[in-house]
N, C-alpha and C positions, 0 to 999 in steps of 0.2 A: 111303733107297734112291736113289742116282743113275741115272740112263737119260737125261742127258744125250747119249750118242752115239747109243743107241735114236731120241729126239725128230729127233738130227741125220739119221740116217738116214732114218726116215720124211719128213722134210721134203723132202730132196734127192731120194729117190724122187717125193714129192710135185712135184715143181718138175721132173723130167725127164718126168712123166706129161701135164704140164701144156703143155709144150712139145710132147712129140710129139702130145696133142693139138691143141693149135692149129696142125701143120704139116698135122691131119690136116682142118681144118677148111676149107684152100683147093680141095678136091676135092667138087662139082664146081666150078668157076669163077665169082664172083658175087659183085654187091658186098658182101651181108652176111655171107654166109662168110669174106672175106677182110679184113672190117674184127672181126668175131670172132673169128679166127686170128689176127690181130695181136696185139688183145689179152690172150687167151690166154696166146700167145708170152711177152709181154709181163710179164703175172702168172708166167710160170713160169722166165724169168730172175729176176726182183724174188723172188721167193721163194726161189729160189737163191740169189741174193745176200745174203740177210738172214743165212745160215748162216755168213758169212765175217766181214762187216760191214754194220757197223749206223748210216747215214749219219743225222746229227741231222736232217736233214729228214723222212726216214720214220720218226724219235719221235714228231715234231711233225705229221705228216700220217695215219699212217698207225697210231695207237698201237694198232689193235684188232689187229696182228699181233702184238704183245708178252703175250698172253693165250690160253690156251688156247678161250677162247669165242669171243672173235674171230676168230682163227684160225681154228677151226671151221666157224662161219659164212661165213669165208672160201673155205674150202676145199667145202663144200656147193653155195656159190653158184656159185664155178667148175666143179662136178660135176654140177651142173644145166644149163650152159651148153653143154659140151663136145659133150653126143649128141646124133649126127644122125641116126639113121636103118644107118651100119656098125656092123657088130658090134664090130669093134673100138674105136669108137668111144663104144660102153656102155660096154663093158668098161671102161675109162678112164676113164670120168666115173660111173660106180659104184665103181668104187674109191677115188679121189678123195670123193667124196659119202662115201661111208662111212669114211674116216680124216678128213673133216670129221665126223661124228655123234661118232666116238670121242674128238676133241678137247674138243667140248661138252660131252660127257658126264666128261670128265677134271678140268674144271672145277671137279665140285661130287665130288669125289674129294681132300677136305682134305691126305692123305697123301702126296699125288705133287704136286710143284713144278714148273712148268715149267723149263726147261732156260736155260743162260746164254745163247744164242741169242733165247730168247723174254723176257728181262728187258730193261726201261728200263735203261739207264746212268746215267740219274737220277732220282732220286726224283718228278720230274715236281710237275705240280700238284697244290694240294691236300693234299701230305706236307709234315709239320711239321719243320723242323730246331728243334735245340735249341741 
């Protein structure tokens, strides 16, 4: 079963939620709001980005986005991060939070593959060539 464009989907959702979280994190004014909305920001471009291409630095740096558990985790910890106190601001970091749970959980779901998006381009360490 392919959902290849599903996984695309959900990510770039993911990654536009993540952004207008963090644009929502500079309200009110202050420095750790604003160094948390950056990063935010930050994560929700790079997440965006991983959809188009896949730059050998973020193999090498960043490999837990190339896994459904990683990613997960990933996307939790940013869901965790997001709410402040606005409503809309749960909203967004629970939705988030919860298409990280569902990633984790996707994980140990043998029959679904992640997407050409969430795979190495190389076989990485550790894999044997012949």
């Amino acid at each position: 079963m392919d959902l290849s464009d599903s996984f695309r989907i959900v990510n770039l959702a993911v990654a536009v939620l993540m952004i207008l979280g963090g644009v929502s994190q500079f309200f009110p004014l202050g420095i750790q709001p604003v160094i948390l909305g950056c990063y935010t920001i930050l994560f929700g471009v790079s997440t965006g980005l991983l959809e188009f291409q896949t730059p050998h630095q973020v193999q090498r740096y960043a490999s837990f986005m190339f896994s459904f558990l990683g990613r997960g985790a990933f996307y939790i910890f940013v869901g965790c991060i997001i709410p402040h106190g606005h409503w809309a601001t749960i909203i967004i970091g629970s939705i988030i939070f919860l298409v990280g749970v569902a990633y984790v959980a996707l994980e140990f779901v043998p029959s679904i593959e992640p997407p050409a998006s969430m795979r190495e381009a190389d076989a990485g360490w550790g894999a044997e060539q012949v």
